[in-house]
C-alpha positions in Angstrom: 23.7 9.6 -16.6 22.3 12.2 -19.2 18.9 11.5 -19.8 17.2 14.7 -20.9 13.7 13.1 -20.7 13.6 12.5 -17.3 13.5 16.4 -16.6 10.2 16.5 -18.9 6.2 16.2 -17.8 5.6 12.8 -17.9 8.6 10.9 -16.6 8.2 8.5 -13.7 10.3 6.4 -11.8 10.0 2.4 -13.0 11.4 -0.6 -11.8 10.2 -4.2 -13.0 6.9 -2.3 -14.4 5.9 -0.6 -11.1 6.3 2.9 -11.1 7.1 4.6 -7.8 7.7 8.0 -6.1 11.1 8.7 -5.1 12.3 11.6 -2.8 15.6 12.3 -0.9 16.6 13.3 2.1 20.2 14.5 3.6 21.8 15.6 6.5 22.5 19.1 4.6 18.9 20.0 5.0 18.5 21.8 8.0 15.2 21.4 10.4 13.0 23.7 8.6 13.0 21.8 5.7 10.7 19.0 4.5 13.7 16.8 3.4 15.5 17.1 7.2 16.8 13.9 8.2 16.7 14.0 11.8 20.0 13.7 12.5 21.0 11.1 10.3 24.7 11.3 8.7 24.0 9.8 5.5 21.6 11.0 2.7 19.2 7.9 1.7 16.2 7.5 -1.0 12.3 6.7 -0.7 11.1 4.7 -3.5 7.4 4.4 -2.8 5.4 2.0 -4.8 3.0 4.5 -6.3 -0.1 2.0 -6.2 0.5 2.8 -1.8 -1.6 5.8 -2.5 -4.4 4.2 -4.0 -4.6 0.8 -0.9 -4.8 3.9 1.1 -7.1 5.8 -0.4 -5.0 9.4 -0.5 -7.0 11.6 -2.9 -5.9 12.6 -6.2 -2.9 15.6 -6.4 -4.0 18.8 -6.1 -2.7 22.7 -5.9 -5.3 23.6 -2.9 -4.9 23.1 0.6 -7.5 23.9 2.8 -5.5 25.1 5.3 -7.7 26.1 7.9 -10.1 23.2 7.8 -8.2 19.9 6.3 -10.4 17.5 5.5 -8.4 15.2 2.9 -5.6 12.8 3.6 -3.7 15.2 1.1 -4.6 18.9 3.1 -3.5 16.7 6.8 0.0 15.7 5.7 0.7 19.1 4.4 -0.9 21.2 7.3 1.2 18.4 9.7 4.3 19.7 7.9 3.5 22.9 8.4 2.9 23.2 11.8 6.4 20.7 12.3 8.2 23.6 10.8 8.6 22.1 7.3 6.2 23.1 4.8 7.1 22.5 1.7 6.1 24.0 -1.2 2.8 23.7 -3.2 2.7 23.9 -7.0 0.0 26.2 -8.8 -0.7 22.8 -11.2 0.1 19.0 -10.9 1.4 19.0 -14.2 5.0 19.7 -13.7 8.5 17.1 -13.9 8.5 14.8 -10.9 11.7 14.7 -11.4 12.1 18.0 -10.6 11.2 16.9 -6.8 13.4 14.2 -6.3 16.3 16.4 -4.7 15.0 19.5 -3.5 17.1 22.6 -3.5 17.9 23.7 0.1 16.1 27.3 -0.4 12.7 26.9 -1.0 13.2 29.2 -4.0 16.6 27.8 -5.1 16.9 26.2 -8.7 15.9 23.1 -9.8 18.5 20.3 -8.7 19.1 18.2 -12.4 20.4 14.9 -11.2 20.0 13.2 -14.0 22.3 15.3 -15.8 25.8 14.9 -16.6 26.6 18.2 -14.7 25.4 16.6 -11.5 28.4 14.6 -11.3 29.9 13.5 -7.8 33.0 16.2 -6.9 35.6 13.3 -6.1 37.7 15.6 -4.7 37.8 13.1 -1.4 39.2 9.6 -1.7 36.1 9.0 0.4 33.1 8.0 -1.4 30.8 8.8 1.3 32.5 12.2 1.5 31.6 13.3 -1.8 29.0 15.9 -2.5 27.5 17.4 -5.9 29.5 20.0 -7.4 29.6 23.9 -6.9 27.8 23.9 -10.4 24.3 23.0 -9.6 
């Protein structure tokens, strides 16, 4: 796949007209990180309907935690990973690629993983399909 639009502000996940919110998680992450799988040996995908946020009433996206004193449904998740060990970071806008978030980087200030590129191609260097990892070059 080499869609360059899906990097841009703007693209969502869709299937059958419902758009959702997708994020990864992989045994590669270690504990720290917000994408840990808890000792899982497979790598699998969340596709959240994105109208789940609005039956449950989570406030609108923001940059600003209030850290100290949560009081949103928003600033609890993100103090509860915190305080797990696995804060994960906060952008300084909500304008910014989702799809940029889909696989995080394993550094919190490691590059932008581009999935949806033809670069991000499986290294088949294993006859194992469930062996195979993304290439050196992301």
């Amino acid at each position: 796949m080499d869609k360059s639009y899906v990097g841009k502000k703007g693209w969502v996940f869709e299937f059958n007209t419902v758009t959702f919110f997708v994020t990864t998680f992989a045994p590669f992450y270690p504990q720290s990180h917000s994408r840990y799988s808890f000792g899982a040996s497979d790598c699998y995908i969340l596709l959240q309907p994105e109208i789940s946020f609005a039956q449950y009433d989570l406030n609108e996206d923001t940059p600003f935690t209030n850290w100290e004193n949560p009081k949103t449904s928003r600033d609890k998740i993100r103090c509860a990973f915190k305080e797990a060990g696995r804060e994960y970071p906060i952008r300084s806008t909500v304008y910014y690629p989702t799809a940029h978030d889909v696989v995080r980087p394993i550094a919190s200030d490691g590059q932008v993983v581009e999935w949806w590129t033809a670069h991000a191609q499986p290294n088949n260097s294993s006859n194992n399909p469930r062996k195979r990892t993304l290439s050196a070059s992301n």
